[in-house]
Short mmCIF file of the C-alpha atoms (twelve columns), coordinates in Angstrom:
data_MODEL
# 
_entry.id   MODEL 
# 
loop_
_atom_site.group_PDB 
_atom_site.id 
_atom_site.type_symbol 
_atom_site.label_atom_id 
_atom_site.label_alt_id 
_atom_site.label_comp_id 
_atom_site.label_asym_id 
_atom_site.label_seq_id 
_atom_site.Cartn_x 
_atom_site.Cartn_y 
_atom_site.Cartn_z 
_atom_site.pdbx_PDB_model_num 
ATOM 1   C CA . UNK A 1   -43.067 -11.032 117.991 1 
ATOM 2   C CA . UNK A 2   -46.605 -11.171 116.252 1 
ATOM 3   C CA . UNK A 3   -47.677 -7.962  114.543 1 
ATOM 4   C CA . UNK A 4   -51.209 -7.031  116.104 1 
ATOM 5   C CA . UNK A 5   -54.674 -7.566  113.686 1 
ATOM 6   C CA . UNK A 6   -55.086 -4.509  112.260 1 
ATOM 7   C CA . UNK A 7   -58.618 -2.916  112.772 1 
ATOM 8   C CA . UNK A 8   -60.557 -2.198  109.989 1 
ATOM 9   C CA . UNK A 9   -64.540 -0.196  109.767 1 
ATOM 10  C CA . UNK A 10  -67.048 -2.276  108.225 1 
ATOM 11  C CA . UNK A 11  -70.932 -1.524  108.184 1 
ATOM 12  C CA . UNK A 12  -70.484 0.574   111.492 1 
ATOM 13  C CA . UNK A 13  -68.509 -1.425  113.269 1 
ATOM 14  C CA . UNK A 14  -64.398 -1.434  114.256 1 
ATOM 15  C CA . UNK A 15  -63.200 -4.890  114.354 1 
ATOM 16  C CA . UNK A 16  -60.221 -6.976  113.422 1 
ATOM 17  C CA . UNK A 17  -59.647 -7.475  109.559 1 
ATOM 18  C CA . UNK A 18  -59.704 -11.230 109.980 1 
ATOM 19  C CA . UNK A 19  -63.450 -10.683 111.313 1 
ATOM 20  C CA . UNK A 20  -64.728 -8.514  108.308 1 
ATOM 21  C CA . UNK A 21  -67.060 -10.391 106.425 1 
ATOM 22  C CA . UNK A 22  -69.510 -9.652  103.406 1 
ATOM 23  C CA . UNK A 23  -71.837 -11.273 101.504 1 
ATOM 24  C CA . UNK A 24  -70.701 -13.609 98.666  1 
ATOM 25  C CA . UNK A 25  -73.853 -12.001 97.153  1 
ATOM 26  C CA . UNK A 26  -73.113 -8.416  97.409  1 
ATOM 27  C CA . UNK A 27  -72.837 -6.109  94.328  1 
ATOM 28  C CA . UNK A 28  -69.105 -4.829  94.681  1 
ATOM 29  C CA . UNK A 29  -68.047 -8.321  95.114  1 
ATOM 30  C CA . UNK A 30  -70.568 -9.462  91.758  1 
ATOM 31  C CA . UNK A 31  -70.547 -6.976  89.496  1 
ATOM 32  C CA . UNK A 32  -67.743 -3.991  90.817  1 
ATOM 33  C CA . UNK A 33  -71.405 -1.972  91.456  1 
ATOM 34  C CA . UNK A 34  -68.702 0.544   94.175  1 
ATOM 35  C CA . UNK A 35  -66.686 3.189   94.398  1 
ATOM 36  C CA . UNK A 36  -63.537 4.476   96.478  1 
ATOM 37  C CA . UNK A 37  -61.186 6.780   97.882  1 
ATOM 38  C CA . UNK A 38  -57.327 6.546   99.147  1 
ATOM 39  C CA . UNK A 39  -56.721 9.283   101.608 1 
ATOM 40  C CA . UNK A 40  -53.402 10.125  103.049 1 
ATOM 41  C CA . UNK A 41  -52.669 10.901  106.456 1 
ATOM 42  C CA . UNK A 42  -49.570 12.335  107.090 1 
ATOM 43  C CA . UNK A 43  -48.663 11.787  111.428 1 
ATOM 44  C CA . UNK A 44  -52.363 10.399  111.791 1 
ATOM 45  C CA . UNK A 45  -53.792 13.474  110.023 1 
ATOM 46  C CA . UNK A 46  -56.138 12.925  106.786 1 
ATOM 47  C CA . UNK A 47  -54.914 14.735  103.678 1 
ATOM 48  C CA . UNK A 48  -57.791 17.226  101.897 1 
ATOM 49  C CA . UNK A 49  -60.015 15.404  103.785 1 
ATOM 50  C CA . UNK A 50  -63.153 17.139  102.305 1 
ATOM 51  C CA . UNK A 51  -62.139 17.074  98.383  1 
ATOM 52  C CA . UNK A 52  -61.756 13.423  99.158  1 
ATOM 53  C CA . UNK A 53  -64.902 12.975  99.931  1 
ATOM 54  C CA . UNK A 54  -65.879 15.318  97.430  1 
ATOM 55  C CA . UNK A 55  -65.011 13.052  95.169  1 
ATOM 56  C CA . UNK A 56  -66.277 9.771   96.509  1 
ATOM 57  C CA . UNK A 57  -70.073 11.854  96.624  1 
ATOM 58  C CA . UNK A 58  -69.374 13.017  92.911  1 
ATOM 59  C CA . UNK A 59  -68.496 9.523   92.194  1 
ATOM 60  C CA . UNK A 60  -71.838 7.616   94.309  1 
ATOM 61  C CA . UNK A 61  -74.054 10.222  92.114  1 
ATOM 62  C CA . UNK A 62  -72.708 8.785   89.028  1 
ATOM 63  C CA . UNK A 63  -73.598 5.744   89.721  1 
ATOM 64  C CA . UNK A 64  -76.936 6.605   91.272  1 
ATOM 65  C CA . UNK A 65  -75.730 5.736   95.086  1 
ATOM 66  C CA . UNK A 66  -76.632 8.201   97.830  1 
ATOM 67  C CA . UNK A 67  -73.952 9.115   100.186 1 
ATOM 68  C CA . UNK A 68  -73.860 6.615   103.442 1 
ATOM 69  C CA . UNK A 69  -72.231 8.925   105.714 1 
ATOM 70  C CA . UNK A 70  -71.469 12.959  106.096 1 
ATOM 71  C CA . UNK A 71  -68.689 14.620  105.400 1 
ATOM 72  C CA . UNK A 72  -68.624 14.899  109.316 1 
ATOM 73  C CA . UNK A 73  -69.045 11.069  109.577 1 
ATOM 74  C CA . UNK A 74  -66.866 10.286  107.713 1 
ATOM 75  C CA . UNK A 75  -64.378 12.694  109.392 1 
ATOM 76  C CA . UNK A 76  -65.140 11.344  112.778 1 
ATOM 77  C CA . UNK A 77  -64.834 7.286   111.467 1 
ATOM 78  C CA . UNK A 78  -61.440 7.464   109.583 1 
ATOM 79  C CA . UNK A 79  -59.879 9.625   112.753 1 
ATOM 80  C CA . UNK A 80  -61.327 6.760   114.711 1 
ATOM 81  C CA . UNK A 81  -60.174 4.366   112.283 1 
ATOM 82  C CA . UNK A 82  -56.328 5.633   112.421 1 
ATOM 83  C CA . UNK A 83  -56.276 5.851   116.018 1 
ATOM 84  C CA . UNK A 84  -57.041 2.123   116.226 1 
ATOM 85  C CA . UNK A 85  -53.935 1.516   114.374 1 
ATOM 86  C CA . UNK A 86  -51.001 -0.112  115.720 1 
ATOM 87  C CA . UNK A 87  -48.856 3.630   115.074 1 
ATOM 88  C CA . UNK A 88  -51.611 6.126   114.889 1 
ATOM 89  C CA . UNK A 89  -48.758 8.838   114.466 1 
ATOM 90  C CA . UNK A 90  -46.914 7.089   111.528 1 
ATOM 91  C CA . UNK A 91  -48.190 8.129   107.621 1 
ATOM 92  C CA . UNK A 92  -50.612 5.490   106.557 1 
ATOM 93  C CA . UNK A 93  -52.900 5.443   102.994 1 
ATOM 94  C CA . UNK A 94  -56.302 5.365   104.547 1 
ATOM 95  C CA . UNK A 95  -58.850 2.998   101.823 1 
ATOM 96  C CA . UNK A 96  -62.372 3.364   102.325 1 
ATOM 97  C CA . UNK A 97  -64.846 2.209   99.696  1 
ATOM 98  C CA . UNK A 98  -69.147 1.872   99.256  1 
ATOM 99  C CA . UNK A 99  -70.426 -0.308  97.432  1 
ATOM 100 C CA . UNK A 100 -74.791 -1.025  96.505  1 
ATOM 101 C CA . UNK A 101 -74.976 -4.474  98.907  1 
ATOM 102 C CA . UNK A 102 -76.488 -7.330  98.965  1 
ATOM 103 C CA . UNK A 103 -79.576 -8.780  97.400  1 
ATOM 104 C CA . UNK A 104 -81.306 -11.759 97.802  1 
ATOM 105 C CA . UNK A 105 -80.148 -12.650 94.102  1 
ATOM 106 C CA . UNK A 106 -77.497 -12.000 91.202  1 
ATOM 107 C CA . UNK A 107 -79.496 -9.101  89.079  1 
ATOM 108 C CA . UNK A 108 -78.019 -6.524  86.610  1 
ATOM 109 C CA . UNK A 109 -80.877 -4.238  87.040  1 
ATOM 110 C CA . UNK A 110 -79.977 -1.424  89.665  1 
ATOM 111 C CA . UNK A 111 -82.296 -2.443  92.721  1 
ATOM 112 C CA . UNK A 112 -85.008 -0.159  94.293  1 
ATOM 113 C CA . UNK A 113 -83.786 -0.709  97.802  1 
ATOM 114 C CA . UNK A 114 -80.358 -1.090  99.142  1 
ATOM 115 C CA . UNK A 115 -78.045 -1.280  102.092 1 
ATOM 116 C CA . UNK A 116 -74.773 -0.186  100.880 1 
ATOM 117 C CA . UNK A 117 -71.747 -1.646  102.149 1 
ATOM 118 C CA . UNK A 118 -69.392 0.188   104.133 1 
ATOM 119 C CA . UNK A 119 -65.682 -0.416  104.701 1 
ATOM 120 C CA . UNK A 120 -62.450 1.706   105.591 1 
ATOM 121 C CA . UNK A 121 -58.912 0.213   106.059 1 
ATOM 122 C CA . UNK A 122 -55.484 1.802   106.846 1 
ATOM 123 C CA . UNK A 123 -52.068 0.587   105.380 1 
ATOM 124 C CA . UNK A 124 -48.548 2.178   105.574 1 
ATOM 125 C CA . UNK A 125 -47.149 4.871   103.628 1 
ATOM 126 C CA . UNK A 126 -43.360 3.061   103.068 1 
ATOM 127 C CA . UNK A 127 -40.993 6.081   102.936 1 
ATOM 128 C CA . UNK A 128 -38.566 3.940   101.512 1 
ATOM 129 C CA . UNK A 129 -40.526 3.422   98.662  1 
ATOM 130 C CA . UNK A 130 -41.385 7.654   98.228  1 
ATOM 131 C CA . UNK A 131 -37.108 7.919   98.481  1 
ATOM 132 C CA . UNK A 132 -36.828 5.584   95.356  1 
ATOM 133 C CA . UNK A 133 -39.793 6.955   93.417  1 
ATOM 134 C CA . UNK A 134 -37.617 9.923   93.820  1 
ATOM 135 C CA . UNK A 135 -34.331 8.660   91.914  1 
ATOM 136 C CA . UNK A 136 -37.055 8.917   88.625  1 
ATOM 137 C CA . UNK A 137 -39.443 6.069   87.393  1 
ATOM 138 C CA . UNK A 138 -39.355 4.361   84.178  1 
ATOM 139 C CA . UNK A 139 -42.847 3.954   82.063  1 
ATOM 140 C CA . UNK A 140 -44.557 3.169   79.054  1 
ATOM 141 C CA . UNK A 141 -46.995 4.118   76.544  1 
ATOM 142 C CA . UNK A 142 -50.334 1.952   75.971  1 
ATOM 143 C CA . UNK A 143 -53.487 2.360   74.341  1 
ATOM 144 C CA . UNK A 144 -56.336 2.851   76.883  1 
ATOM 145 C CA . UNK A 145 -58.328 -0.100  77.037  1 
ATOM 146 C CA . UNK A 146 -60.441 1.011   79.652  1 
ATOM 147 C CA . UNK A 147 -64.200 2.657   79.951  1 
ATOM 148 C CA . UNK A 148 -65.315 6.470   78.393  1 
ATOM 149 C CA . UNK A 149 -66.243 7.033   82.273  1 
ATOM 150 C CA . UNK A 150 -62.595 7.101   84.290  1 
ATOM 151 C CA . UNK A 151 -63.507 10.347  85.810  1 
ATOM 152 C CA . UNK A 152 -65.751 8.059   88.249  1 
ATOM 153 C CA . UNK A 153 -63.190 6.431   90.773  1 
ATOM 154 C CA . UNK A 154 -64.997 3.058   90.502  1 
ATOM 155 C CA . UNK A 155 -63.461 -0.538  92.070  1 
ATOM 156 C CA . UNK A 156 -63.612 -1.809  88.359  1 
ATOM 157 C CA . UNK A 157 -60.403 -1.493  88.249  1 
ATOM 158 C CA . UNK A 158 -59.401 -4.660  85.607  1 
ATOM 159 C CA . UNK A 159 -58.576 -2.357  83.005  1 
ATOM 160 C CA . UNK A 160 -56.284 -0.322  84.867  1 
ATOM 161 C CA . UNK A 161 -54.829 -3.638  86.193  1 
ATOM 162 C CA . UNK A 162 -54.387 -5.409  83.329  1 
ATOM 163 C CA . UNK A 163 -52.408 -1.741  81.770  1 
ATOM 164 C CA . UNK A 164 -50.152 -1.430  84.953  1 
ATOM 165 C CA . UNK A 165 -49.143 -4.814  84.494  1 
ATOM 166 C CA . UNK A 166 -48.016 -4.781  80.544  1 
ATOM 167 C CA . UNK A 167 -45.869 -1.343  82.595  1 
ATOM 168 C CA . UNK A 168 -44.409 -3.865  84.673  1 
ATOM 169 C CA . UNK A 169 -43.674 -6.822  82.332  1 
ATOM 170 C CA . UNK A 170 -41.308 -4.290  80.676  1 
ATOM 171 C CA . UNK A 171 -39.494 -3.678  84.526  1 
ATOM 172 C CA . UNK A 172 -41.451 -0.518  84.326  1 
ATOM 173 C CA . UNK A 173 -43.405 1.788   87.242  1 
ATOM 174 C CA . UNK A 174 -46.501 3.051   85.525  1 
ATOM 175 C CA . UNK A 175 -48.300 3.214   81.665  1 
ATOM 176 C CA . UNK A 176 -49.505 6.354   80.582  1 
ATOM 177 C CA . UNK A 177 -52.214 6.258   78.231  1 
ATOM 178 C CA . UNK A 178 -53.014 7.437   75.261  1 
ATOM 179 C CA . UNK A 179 -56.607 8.221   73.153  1 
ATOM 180 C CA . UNK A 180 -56.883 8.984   70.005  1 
ATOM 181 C CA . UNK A 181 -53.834 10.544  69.616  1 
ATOM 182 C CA . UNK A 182 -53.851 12.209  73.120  1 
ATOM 183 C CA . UNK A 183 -51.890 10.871  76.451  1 
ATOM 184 C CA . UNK A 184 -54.552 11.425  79.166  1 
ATOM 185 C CA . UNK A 185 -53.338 9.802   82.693  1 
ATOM 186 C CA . UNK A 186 -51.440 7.084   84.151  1 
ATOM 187 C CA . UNK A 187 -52.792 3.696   84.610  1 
ATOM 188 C CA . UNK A 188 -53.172 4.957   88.427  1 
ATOM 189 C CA . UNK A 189 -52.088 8.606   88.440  1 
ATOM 190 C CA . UNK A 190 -51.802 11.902  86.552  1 
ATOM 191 C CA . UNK A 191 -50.164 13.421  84.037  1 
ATOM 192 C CA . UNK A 192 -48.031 16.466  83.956  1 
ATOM 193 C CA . UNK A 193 -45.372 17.684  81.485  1 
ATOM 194 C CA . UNK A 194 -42.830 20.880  81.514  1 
ATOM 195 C CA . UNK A 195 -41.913 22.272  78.518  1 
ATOM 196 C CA . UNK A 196 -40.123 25.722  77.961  1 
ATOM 197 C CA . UNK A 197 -40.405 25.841  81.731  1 
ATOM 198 C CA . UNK A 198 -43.900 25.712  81.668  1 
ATOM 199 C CA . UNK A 199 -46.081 23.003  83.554  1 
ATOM 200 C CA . UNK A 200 -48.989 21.518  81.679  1 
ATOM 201 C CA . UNK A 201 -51.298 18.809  82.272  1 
ATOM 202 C CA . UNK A 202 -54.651 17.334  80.793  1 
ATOM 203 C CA . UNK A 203 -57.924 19.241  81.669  1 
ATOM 204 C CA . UNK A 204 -60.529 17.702  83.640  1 
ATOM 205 C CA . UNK A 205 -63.147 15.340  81.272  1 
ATOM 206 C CA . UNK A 206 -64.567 11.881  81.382  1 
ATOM 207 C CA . UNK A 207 -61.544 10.307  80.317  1 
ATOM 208 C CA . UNK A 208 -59.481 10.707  83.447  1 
ATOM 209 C CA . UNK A 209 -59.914 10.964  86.936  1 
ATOM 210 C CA . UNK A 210 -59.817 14.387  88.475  1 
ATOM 211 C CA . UNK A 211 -56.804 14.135  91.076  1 
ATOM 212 C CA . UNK A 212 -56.400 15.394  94.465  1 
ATOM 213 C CA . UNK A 213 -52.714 15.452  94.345  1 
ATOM 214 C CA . UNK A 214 -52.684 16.918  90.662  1 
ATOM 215 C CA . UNK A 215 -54.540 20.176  92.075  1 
ATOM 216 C CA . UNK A 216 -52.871 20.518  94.742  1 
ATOM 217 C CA . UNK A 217 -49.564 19.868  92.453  1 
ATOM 218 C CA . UNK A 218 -51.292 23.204  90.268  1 
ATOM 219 C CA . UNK A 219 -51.789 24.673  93.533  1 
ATOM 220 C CA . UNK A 220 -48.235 24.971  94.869  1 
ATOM 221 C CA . UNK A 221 -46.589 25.613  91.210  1 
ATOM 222 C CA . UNK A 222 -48.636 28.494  90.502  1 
ATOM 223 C CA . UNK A 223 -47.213 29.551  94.270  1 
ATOM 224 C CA . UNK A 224 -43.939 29.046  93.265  1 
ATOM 225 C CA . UNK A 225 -44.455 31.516  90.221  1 
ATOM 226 C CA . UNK A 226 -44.627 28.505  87.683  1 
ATOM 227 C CA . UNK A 227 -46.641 28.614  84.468  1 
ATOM 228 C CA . UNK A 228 -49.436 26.593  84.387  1 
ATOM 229 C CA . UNK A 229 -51.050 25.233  81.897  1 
ATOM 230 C CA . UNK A 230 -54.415 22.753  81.038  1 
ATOM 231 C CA . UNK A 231 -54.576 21.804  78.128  1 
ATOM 232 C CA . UNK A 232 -54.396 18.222  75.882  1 
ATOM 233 C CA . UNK A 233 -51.067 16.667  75.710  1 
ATOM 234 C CA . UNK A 234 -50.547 15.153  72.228  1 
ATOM 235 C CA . UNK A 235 -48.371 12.236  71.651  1 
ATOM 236 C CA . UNK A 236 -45.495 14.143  70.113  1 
ATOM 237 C CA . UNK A 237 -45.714 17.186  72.747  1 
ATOM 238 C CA . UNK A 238 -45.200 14.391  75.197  1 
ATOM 239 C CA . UNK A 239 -41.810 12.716  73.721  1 
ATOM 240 C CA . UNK A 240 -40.631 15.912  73.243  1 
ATOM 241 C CA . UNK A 241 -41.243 16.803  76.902  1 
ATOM 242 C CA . UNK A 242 -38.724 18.423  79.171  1 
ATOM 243 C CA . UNK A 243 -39.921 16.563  82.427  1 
ATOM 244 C CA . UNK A 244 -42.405 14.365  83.291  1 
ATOM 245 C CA . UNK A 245 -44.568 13.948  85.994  1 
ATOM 246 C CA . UNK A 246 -47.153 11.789  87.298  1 
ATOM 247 C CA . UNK A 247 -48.759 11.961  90.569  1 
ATOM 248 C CA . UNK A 248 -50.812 10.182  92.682  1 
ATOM 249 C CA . UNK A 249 -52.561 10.388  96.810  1 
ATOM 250 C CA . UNK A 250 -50.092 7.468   97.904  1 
ATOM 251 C CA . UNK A 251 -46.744 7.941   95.621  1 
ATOM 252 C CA . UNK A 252 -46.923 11.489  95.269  1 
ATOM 253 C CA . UNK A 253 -45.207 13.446  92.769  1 
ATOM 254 C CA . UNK A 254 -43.010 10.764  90.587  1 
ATOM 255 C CA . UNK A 255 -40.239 12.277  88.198  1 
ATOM 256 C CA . UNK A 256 -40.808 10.025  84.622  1 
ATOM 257 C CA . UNK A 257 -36.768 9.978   83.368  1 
ATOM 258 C CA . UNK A 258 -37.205 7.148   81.252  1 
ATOM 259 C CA . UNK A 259 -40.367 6.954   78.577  1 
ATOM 260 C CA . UNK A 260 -40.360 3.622   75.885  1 
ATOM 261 C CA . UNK A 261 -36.735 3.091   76.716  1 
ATOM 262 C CA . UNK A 262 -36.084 6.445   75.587  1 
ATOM 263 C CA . UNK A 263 -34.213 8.668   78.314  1 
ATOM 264 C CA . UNK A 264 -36.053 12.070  79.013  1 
ATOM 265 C CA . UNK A 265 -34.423 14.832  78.454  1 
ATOM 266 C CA . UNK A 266 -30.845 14.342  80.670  1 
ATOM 267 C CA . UNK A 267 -32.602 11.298  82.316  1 
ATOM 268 C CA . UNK A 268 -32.860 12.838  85.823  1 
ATOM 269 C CA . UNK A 269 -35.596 14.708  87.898  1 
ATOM 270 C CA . UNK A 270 -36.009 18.321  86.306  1 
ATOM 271 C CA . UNK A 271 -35.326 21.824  88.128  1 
ATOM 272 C CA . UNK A 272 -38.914 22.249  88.188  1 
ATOM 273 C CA . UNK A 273 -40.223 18.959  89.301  1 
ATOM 274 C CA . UNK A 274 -37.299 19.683  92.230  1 
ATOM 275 C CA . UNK A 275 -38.497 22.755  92.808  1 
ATOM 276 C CA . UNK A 276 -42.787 21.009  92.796  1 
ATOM 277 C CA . UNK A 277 -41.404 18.350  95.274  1 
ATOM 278 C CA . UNK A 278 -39.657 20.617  97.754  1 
ATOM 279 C CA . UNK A 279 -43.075 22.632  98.371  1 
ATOM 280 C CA . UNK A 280 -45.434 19.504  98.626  1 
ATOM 281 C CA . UNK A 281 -42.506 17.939  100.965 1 
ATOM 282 C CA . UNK A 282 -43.079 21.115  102.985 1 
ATOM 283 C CA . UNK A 283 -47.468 21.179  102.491 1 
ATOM 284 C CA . UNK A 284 -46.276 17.523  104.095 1 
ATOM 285 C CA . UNK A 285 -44.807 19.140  107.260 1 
ATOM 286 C CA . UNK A 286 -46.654 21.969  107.664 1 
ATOM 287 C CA . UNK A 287 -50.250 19.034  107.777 1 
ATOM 288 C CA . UNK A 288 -47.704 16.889  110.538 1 
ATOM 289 C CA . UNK A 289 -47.492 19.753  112.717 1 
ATOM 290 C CA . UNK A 290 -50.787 21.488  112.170 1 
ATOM 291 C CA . UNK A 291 -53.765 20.557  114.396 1 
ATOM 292 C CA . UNK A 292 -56.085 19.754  111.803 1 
ATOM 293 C CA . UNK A 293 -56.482 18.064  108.914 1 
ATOM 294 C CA . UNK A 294 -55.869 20.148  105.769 1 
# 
C-alpha cells in the first residue's frame, strides 16, 4: 500500500509536497537570505508555540525581514497544517521557514521590495529513535567554524553541516564546539553540564542559539530543586564534567556518556539527567492530554 503525499503550506496555500514549487531565483534558494523554526507537536499539539515564534520574529529582525504572518496566523496554519497529515494525533517535528523571495535577478544587495516565501512541513517524531538517544550518545569536540551570529536560527546551515558530519565520520551523534577556549553548543543543540550536582550551561550571546528546549530544560530543574547555573563552560570544566547534556526541539534531552573516546564519568545517563528526563517525559504528557498547546 502507497503512503499518501504528504501536505505541505507554501505561500498560502495547502497542497501536496510534490506540487510545492519556488523560484530557482529566490533568495533562500541563492544566497540562504531565510530563517526557521522546528516545532514539536506532541498528539497534534504544537510545543511553546509562541517562544517559537518568538524566535523566528527575533531572528527575521536580524536579518531585516518583517514578520509574514501573526503569532495567531501562524497558530491557525500549522494546526491546519497537522491536521492535513496522514496521523494528525501522532508526534510530528513541524518545519516552517521564510525566506526574502524572488527577484527578477541574482543581487547581494538586500532589495527594497519583497515577497517573502512561505513554507511549513510536518515529519515524524520516531520514538524509536528518542528510546536510543536515551541509552547515552557518543560526541566530539571541534573548533567552531561557523559565523559570530549563531544566535540567529538562519538556513545557512553549511557550517553546522559540515561539523555534524566530522561527529559522524568518527560513528559519533553530535560535535560540541568550542571558542576560544570555551565549549558553547552542539553542532545542532545545547549544552548542559552537572558538576557537584549542580546543572550549568552557557549563557545566552551571539555565539549560540538561544534554545527552546534548553529553557524549558532550566525550567523543570529549578522545579525539581536542582541548582542552576549560566555561566561559560571552559574546556577543562567540561572533561571533567559529571554528566552531559545536550538538547534539542526534536531529540530532546540526550545523555553525552562518551566525549573524544573518553567515557564520562561511569559512562551511563546521570541521576540528574534521569531525574531532568522524567519531568520533561511528564511536561510531554501533561501537553498530549491538555487542550491547548503549551
Amino acid at each position: 500500500m502507497s503512503m499518501p503525499t504528504p501536505i505541505v503550506f507554501l505561500n498560502g496555500d495547502f497542497t501536496p509536497i510534490t506540487d510545492a514549487k519556488i523560484s530557482v531565483l529566490d533568495r533562500g534558494f541563492l544566497f540562504a537570505d531565510g530563517v526557521y523554526e522546528v516545532i514539536p507537536a506532541y498528539a497534534g499539539k504544537l510545543f511553546r508555540l509562541s517562544q517559537h515564534i518568538e524566535r523566528l520574529n527575533s531572528s527575521l529582525n536580524a536579518i531585516r525581514m518583517s514578520p509574514p504572518l501573526s503569532a495567531q496566523q501562524w497558530e491557525s496554519t500549522l494546526n491546519k497544517l497537522i491536521q492535513q497529515q496522514p496521523d494528525p494525533a501522532s508526534d510530528q517535528s513541524v518545519y516552517l521557514q521564510v525566506t526574502r523571495g524572488a527577484n527578477e535577478q541574482r543581487d547581494h544587495q538586500l532589495p527594497e521590495q519583497y515577497q517573502a516565501t512561505v513554507f511549513a512541513m510536518c515529519q515524524p517524531i520516531a520514538s524509536h529513535n528518542l528510546n536510543a538517544i536515551a541509552l547515552g550518545i557518543k560526541a566530539i569536540t571541534l573548533d567552531d567554524i561557523r559565523w559570530d551570529w549563531c544566535h540567529i536560527k538562519s538556513v545557512a546551515l553549511l557550517g553546522n553541516i559540515l561539523l555534524k558530519q566530522q561527529a559522524a565520520d568518527q560513528q559519533c551523534t553530535e560535535a560540541i564546539l568550542l571558542r576560544d577556549g570555551y565549549a558553547t553548543e552542539g553542532s545542532a543543540s545545547n549544552l548542559f553540564i552537572v558538576k557537584n550536582k549542580q546543572l550549568i550551561t552557557p549563557p545566552k550571546s551571539h555565539y549560540l542559539l538561544p534554545g527552546i528546549t534548553r529553557d524549558l530544560v532550566l525550567e523543570l530543574a529549578t522545579k525539581e530543586g536542582i541548582t542552576c547555573i549560566e555561566r561559560e563552560i571552559s574546556e577543562q570544566q567540561l572533561f571533567d564534567a559529571d554528566e552531559v547534556w545536550l538538547t534539542s526541539s526534536t531529540k530532546e534531552i540526550m545523555p553525552v556518556i562518551e566525549l573524544n573516546r573518553q567515557v564520562v564519568a561511569d559512562g551511563q545517563p546521570g541521576q540528574l539527567w534521569q531525574q531532568v528526563s522524567t519531568a520533561y517525559s511528564q511536561f510531554k504528557t501533561q501537553l498530549r492530554e491538555s487542550d491547548n498547546d503549551q
